[in-house]
C-alpha positions in Angstrom: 94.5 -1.9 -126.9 97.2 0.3 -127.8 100.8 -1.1 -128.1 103.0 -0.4 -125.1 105.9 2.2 -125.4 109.3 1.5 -124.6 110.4 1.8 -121.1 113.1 4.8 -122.0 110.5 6.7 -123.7 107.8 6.2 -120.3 111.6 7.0 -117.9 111.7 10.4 -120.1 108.3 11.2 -120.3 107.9 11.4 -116.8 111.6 13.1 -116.4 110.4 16.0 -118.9 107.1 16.4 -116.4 108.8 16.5 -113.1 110.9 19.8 -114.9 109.9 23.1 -112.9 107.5 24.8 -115.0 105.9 21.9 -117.1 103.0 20.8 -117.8 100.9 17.2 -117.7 98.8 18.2 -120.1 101.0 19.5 -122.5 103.7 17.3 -122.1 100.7 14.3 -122.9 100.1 15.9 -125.8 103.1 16.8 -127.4 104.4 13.4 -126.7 100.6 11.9 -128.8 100.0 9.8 -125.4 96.8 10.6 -122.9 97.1 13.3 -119.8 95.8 9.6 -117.5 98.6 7.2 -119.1 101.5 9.7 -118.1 99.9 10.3 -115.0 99.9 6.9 -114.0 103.1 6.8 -114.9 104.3 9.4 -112.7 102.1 7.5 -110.5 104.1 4.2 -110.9 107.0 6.1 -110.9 107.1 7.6 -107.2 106.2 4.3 -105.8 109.0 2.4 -107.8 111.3 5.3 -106.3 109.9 5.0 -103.0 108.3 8.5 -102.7 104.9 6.7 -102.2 103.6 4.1 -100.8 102.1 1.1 -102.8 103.7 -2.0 -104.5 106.4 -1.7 -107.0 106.9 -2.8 -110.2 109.0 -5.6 -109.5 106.5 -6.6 -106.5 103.9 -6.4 -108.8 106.1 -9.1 -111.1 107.3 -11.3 -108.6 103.6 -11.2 -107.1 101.9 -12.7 -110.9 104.4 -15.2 -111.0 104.1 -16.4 -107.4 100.3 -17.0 -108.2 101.0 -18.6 -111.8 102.8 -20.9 -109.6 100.4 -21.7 -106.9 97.6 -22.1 -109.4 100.1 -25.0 -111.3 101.1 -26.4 -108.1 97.1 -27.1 -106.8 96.5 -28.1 -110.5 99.5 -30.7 -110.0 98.3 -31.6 -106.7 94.5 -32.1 -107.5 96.1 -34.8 -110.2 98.0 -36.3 -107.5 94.9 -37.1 -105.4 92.9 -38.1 -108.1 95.6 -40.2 -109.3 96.1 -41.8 -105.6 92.6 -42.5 -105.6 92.3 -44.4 -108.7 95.1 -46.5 -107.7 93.6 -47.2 -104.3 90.6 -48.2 -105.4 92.5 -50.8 -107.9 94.1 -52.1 -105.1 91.0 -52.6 -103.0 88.7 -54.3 -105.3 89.2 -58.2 -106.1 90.7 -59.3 -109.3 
């Protein structure tokens, strides 16, 4: 996988396409990136700006770390249950 680029060169990238008069194509090439990468960029781009519809980037953030966290709390919960269990069953069963 190809390293990522700076978030100032993506910003200009898709500044220098959006210029009356300029092209995708030759813009992707002259910057050594692929005509579908600055595209989605664009892409991206005018839904973080609110020109289309979709989910942002930030969403997009906040959305991977909600499910990081709901994925650790069932894990945490699952352990509490098993946990409860085993110590029920100690308590039940004569010594």
């Amino acid at each position: 996988m190809p390293a990522a680029h700076p978030e100032e060169f993506r910003r200009r990238a898709v500044d220098l396409t959006r210029q009356p008069g300029a092209s995708v194509m030759r813009i992707a090439s002259d910057l050594g990136i692929s005509e579908s990468c600055l595209r989605r960029w664009m892409k991206l781009d005018d839904v973080d700006t609110g020109r289309a519809d979709g989910l942002s980037t930030s969403g997009r953030a906040e959305l991977a770390q909600l499910r990081r966290d709901k994925k650790r709390l069932e894990t945490e919960v699952e352990i509490l249950k098993r946990a409860s269990a085993y110590f029920a069953r100690e308590n039940i069963l004569p010594k």
